[in-house]
C-alpha positions in Angstrom: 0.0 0.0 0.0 2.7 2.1 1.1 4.6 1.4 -2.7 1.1 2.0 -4.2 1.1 5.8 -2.6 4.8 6.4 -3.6 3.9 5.4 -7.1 0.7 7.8 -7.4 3.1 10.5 -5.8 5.5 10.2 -8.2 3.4 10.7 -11.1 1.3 13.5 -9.5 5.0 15.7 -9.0 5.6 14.3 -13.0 2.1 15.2 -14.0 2.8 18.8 -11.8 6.3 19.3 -13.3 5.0 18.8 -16.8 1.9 21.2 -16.1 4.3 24.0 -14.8 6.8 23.4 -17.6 3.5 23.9 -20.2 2.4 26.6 -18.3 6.1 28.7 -18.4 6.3 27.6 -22.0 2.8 29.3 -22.7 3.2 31.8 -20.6 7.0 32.6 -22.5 4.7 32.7 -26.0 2.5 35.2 -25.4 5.1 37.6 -23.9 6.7 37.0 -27.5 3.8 37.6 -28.9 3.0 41.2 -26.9 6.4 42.0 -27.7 5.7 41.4 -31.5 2.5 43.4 -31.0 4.4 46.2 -29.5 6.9 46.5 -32.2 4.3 46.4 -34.6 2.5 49.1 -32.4 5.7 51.2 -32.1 6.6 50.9 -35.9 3.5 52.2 -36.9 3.0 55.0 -34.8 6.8 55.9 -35.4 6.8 59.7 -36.3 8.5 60.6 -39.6 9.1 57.6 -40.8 8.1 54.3 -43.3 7.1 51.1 -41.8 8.1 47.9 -43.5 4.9 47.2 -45.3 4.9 50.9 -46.3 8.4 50.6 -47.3 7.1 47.8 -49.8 4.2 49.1 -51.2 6.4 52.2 -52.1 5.5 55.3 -50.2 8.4 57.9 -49.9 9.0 60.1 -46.8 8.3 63.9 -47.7 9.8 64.8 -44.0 12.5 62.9 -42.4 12.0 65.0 -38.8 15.3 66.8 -38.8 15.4 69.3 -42.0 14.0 70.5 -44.6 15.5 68.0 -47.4 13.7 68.4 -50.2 11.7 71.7 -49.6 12.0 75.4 -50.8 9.8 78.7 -50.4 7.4 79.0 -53.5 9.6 81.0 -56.4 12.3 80.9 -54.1 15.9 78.1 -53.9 15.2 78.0 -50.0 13.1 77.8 -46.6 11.7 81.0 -45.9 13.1 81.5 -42.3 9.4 81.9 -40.6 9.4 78.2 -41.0 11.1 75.9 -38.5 11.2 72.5 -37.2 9.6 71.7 -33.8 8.1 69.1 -31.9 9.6 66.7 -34.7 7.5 69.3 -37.0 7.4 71.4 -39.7 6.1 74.5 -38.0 5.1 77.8 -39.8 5.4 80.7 -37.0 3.1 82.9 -37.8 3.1 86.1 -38.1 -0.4 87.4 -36.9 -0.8 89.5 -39.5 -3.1 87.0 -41.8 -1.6 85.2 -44.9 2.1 85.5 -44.8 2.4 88.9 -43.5 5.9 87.9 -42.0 9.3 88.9 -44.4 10.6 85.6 -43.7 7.4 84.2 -44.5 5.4 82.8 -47.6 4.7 79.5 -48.8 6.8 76.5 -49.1 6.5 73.3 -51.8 8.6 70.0 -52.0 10.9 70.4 -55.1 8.8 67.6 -57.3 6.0 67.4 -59.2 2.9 64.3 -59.0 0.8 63.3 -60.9 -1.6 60.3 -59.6 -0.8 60.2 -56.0 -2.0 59.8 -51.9 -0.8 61.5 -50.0 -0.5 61.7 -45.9 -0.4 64.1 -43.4 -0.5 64.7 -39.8 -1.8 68.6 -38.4 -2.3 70.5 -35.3 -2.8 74.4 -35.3 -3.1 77.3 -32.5 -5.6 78.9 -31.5 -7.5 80.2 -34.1 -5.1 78.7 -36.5 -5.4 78.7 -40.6 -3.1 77.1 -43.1 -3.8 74.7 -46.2 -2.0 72.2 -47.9 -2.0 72.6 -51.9 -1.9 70.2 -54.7 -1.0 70.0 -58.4 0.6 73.6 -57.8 2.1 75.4 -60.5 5.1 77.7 -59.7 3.5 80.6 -62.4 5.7 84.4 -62.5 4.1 86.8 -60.5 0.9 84.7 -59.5 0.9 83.1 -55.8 0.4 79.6 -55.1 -3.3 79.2 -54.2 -4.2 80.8 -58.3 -3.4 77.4 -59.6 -3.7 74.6 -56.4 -7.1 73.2 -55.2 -6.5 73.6 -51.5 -7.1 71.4 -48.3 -8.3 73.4 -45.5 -6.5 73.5 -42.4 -8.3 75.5 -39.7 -9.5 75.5 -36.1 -13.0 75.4 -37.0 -14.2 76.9 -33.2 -12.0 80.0 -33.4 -11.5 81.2 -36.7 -13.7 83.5 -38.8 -13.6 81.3 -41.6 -15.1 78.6 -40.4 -18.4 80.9 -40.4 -17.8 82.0 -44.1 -18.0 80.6 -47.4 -21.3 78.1 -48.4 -22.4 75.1 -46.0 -19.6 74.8 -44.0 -17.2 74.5 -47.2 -14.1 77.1 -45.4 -13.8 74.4 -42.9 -10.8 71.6 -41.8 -10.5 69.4 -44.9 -12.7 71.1 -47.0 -11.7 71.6 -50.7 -11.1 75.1 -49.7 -14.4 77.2 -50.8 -15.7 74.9 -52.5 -16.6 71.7 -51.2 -17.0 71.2 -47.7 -16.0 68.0 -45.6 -18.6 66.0 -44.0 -18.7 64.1 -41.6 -16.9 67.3 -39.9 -14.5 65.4 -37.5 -12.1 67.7 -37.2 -10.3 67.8 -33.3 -9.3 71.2 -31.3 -6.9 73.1 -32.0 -3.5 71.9 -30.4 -4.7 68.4 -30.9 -3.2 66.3 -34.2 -5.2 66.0 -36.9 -4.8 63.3 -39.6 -5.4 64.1 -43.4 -5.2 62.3 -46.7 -5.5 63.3 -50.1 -6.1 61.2 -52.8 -5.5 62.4 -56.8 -6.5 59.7 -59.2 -6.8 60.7 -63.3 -8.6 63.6 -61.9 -10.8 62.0 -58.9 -10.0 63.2 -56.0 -10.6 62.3 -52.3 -10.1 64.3 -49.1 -9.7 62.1 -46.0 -9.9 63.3 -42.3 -9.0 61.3 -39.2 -9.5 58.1 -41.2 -12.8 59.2 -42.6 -13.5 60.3 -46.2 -15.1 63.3 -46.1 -15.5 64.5 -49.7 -14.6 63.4 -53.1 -15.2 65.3 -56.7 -13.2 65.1 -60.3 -11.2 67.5 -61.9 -11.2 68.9 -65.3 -14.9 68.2 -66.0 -17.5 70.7 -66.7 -19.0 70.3 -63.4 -15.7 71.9 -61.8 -15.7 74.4 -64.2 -19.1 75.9 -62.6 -18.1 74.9 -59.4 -15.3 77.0 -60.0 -16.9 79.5 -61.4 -19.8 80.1 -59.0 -16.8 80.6 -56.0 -14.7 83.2 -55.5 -12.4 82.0 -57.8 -14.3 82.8 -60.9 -12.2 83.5 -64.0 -9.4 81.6 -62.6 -8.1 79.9 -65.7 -4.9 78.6 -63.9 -7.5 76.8 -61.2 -9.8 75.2 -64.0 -6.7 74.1 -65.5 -4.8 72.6 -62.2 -1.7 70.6 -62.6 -1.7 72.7 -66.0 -1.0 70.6 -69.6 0.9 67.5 -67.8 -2.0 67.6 -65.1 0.5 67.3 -62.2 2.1 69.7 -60.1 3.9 70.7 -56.3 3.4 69.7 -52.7 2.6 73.5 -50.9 2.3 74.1 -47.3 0.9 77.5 -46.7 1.4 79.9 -44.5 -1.7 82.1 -43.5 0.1 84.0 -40.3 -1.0 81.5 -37.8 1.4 78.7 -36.2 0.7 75.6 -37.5 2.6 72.0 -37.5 3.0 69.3 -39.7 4.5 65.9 -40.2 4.3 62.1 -41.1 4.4 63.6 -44.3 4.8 60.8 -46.7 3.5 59.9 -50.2 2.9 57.4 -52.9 2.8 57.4 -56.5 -0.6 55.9 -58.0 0.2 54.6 -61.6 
């Protein structure tokens, strides 16, 4: 009997041992597996720079964090000096005179043209902040940048007057500036970041805003040719005609006198 309670004892400390061996080698699994998570995690919300699969579906970096590689004022070689980096940020400092008041202001574009193309963005303003981002911009003698570029709206849409102006909203956050406006309006407060996306597809476009699509319309047709000219860009040839004869154009930041940041700047070509 005695034997008989040795031998059940033994195989309970076996069956005990195994069961704790198990349990550490489980247990050792899904650590690995937070820890992949985590990277994961970490890699994607990395500022200023391409994940793997974004690496291999081939989107290119428009802001590496530290400088302005890449950039220069509109009809100018370099960065106007109203523009630094901050907060691992392109910031505009404004001026608080309205659209670039400052002498070392103006507008600034990345030094290369697209054509079909999304592009992504993060934003966050002051208070009472105003600033676009431009696209298919034509550098044109003696005309400024926002002639030729549709605009995305940047803009705290609590405190600034232009949030009341324009039709139905349309002078708002991610609106096709005057034109179109962007609903669902998700827009967050100012000094909060913003995500944005623009999409330009053989003249469709698409305007994203915290991961929602908030408007979309098409270029070149005769129905942006009224749109345009029931706005207050009637007569504005170089608009109709954005992205001009090859129907691609620059990358333009703007600077409306307000501070404003940007980054995670990144974009891919759409063939």
């Amino acid at each position: 009997m005695k034997a008989r309670n040795i031998a059940i004892g033994l195989v309970a400390s076996a069956f005990l041992m195994t069961s704790c061996g198990m349990g550490g080698q489980k247990k050792s699994e899904n650590e690995s597996k937070t820890e992949t998570k985590s990277a994961a995690v970490q890699e994607e919300v990395a500022l200023n720079s391409l994940s793997e699969e974004e690496k291999a579906e081939g989107w290119k970096l428009l802001f590496n964090g530290e400088n302005f590689d890449g950039w220069r004022g509109y009809g100018k070689e370099s960065v106007p000096g109203a523009w630094t980096i901050e907060e691992d940020a392109i910031k505009i400092n404004g001026s608080g005179q309205g659209e670039a008041g400052a002498e070392d202001g103006g507008d600034i574009i990345y030094d290369e043209k697209f054509q079909n193309f999304e592009l992504k963005f993060d934003w966050k303003v002051s208070k009472g902040g105003n600033s676009g981002i431009f696209y298919l911009a034509r550098e044109i003698e003696d005309l400024p940048i926002w002639r030729s570029a549709p605009e995305y709206q940047i803009l705290d849409n609590v405190n600034h007057l232009d949030a009341q102006l324009g039709k139905d909203g349309n002078r708002q956050s991610a609106s096709l500036y005057d034109l179109i406006p962007a609903k669902p309006q998700n827009s967050k407060g100012w000094g909060e970041w913003n995500s944005g996306s623009i999409i330009v597809y053989k003249g469709t476009v698409i305007h994203k805003q915290n991961g929602e699509v908030v408007l979309e319309y098409h270029l070149w047709t005769p129905e942006w040719e009224e749109m345009i000219e029931n706005s207050k860009f009637k007569g504005w040839t170089e608009m109709i005609n954005a992205g001009g004869e090859e129907r691609m154009g620059y990358i333009g930041l703007q600077d409306h006198g307000d501070d404003v940041w940007f980054r995670n700047i990144k974009l891919k070509v759409m063939e």
